[in-house]
N, C-alpha and C positions, 0 to 999 in steps of 0.2 A: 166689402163693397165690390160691385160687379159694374163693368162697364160695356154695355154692348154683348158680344160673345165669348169677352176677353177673360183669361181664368180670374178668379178672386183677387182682391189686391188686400194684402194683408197691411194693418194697418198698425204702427208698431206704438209702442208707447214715448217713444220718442218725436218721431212726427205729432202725435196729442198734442206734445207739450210746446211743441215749435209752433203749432195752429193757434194754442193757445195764447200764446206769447204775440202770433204775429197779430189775433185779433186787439189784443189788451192795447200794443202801438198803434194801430186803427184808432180804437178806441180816444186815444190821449190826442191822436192828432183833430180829430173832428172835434172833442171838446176845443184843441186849441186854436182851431179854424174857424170856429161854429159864428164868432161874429164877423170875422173878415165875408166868409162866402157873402153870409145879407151883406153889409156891405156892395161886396163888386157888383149883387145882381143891384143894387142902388143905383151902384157907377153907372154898368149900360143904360138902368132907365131915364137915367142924366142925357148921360150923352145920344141917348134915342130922341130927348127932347121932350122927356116925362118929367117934369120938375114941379109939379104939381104932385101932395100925396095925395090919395083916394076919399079920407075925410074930406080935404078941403076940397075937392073935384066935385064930391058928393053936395057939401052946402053951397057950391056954386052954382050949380043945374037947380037946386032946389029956387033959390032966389032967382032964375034965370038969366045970371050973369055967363059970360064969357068966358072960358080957362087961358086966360092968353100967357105967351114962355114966350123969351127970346133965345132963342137955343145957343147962347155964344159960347158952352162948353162944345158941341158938338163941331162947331168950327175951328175952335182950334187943335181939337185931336185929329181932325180932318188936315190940317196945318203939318202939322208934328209927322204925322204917317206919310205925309205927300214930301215931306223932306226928305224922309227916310228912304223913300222911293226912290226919289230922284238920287239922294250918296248913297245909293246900294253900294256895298263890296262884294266882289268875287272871291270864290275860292279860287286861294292857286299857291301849289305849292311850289317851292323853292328846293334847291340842291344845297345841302351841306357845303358841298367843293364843288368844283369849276366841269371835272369831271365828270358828276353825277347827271350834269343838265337833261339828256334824252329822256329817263325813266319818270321825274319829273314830270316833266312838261306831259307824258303820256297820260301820269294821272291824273294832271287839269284837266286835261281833254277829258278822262271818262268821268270826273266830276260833275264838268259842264253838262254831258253829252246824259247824265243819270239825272243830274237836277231841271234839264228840259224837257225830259221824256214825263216826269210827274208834276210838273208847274209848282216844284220847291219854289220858287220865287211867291208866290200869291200866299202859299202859307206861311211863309215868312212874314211877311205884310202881316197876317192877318194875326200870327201869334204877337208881332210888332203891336201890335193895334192892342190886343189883350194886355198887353204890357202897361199902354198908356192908359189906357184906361183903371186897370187894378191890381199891377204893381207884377203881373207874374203873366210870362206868354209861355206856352208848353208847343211843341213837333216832336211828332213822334216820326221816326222813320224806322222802312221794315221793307220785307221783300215781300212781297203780290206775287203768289203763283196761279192766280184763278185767268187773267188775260195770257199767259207764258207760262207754258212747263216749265223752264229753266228761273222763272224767276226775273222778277224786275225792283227796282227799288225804287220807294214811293215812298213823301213826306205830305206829314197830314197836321194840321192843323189839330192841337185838342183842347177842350173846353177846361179854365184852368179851377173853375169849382168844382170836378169833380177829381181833382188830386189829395192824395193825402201823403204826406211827407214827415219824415223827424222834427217835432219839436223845438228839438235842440238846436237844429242849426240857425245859426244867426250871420252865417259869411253871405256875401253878395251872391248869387245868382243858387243859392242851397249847395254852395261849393263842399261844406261839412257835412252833409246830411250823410246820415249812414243808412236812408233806406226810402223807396217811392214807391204809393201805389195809387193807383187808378181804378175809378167805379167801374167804367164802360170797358 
């Protein structure tokens, strides 16, 4: 395989087998995903205020009735996230001993000073908000070198259908997983 200008990349039979392998885990997680994902896109079209399905949308218009929804899911996820908002927590860390206090406190500061430069606070919300809604919010964070040579760090918000993750795990937050991948 060639990439660009780059010399040949020899491709060994080992890596096959790891490709292999890593597809077959794909594989097992999307069968084991396959009905949560409909599912959550179900949730948003709830809490969008879509509570009507498309058959009965469809013999409504036909008879020329009304699709009337009282949207009271979408109220109180709006509820739940505005709580969260308001008892946001800070990072901030703490010193072991009495002595350690200066180095600390320095790295709340560039905490603070890195989650305000990328509006980490609003993806927070917004993976909060994926949460209430379908049980799982993902942020990714990473360094942006395309505004800064040196590099900046940046939290994004990611859409949590297109995760794929182990199976297996069953701890609270995929605390056992032994492994995550992502479509996009």
């Amino acid at each position: 395989m060639m990439l660009g200008n780059q010399k040949p990349v020899v491709v060994e039979d080992e890596d096959e087998d790891l490709v292999t392998d890593i597809m077959e885990l794909r594989k097992q997680s999307a069968s084991h995903l396959a009905d949560w994902v409909e599912d959550a896109k179900n949730w948003y079209g709830i809490v969008a205020g879509e509570q009507w399905r498309k058959e009965d949308t469809a013999l409504m218009d036909e008879q020329g009735k009304p699709c009337v929804a009282f949207n009271r899911v979408g109220v109180i996820v709006n509820a739940i996230c505005g709580t969260e908002a308001n008892n946001r927590q800070e990072v901030q860390y703490l010193p072991r001993t009495v002595d350690k206090s200066g180095p600390v406190d320095l790295l709340t500061d560039a905490v603070k000073w890195a989650r305000d430069q990328c509006d980490a606070e609003d993806e927070d919300a917004d993976a909060f908000r994926d949460t209430v809604i379908c049980g799982y919010g993902w942020t990714e964070t990473a360094m942006d070198y395309d505004d800064n040579a040196e590099g900046m760090i940046e939290v994004n918000r990611r859409d949590p259908t297109v995760f794929h993750y182990d199976p297996r795990a069953i701890k609270r937050n995929l605390a056992d997983k032994d492994w995550v991948q992502c479509d996009d």
